[in-house]
C-alpha positions, 0 to 999 in steps of 0.5 A, spaced: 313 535 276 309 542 276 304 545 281 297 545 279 291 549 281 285 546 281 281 551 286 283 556 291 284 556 299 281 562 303 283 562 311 277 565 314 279 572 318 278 568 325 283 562 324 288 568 322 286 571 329 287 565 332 295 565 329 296 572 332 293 571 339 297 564 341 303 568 337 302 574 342 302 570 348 307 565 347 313 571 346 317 572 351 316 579 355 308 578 354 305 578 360 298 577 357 293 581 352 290 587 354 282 588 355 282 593 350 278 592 345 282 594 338 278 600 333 277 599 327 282 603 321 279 609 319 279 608 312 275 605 308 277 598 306 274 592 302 276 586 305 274 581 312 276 584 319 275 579 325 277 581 333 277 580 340 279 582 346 287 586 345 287 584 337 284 585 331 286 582 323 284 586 316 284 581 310 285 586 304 287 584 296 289 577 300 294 581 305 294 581 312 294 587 317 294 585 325 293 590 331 295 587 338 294 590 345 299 586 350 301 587 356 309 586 357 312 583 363 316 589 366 323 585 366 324 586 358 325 592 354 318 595 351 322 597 345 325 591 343 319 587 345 315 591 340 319 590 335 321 583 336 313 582 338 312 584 330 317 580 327 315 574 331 306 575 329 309 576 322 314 570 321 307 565 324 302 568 320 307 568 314 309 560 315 302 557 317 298 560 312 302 562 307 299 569 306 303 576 306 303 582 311 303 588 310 303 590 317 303 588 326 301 594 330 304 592 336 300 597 343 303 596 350 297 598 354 301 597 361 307 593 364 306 588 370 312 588 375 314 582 379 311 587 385 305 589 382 302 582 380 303 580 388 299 586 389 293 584 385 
């Protein structure tokens, strides 16, 4: 049996925020989003843009661009965070809904020690 196109599918830039949102706080060493709200591209682009509070997704020629601003757990390693934070939010945008990324911005706005949540 062969696959037929009978119309097209559009996800909405919102949904998209939504996978890299629950993505972001599910991954271990992130301690929260940070408030930071995330600025625009500099460039222009023709395309659909949707953000929130510590993320931010670009829908452009049917390619995904994702920026979150997270707040790490400071028992893990920024670094690999980053990158492994990177991986995870590709992974699920291209799993659940199919669409390719071009890019996760990853931003480490501060790190929460045990010590330091007692404080607060």
């Amino acid at each position: 049996m062969t696959e037929e196109t009978v119309g097209h599918i559009t996800i909405a830039p919102d949904v998209l925020l939504t996978v890299v949102k629950f993505s972001a706080l599910q991954h271990p060493g992130v301690a929260r989003l940070a408030h930071r709200r995330p600025s625009r591209p500099g460039r222009p682009f023709k395309g659909k843009a949707a953000m929130g509070p510590g993320v931010a997704v670009l829908v452009e020629d049917g390619h995904v661009t994702a920026e979150v601003h997270v707040v790490a757990d400071g028992s893990v390693n920024a670094q690999e965070l980053g990158q492994s934070l990177q991986q995870h939010i590709r992974n699920a945008l291209e799993e659940m809904v199919g669409m390719p990324v071009d890019a996760v911005y990853v931003y480490i706005e501060d790190v929460i020690t045990e010590s330091h949540s007692r404080t607060r």
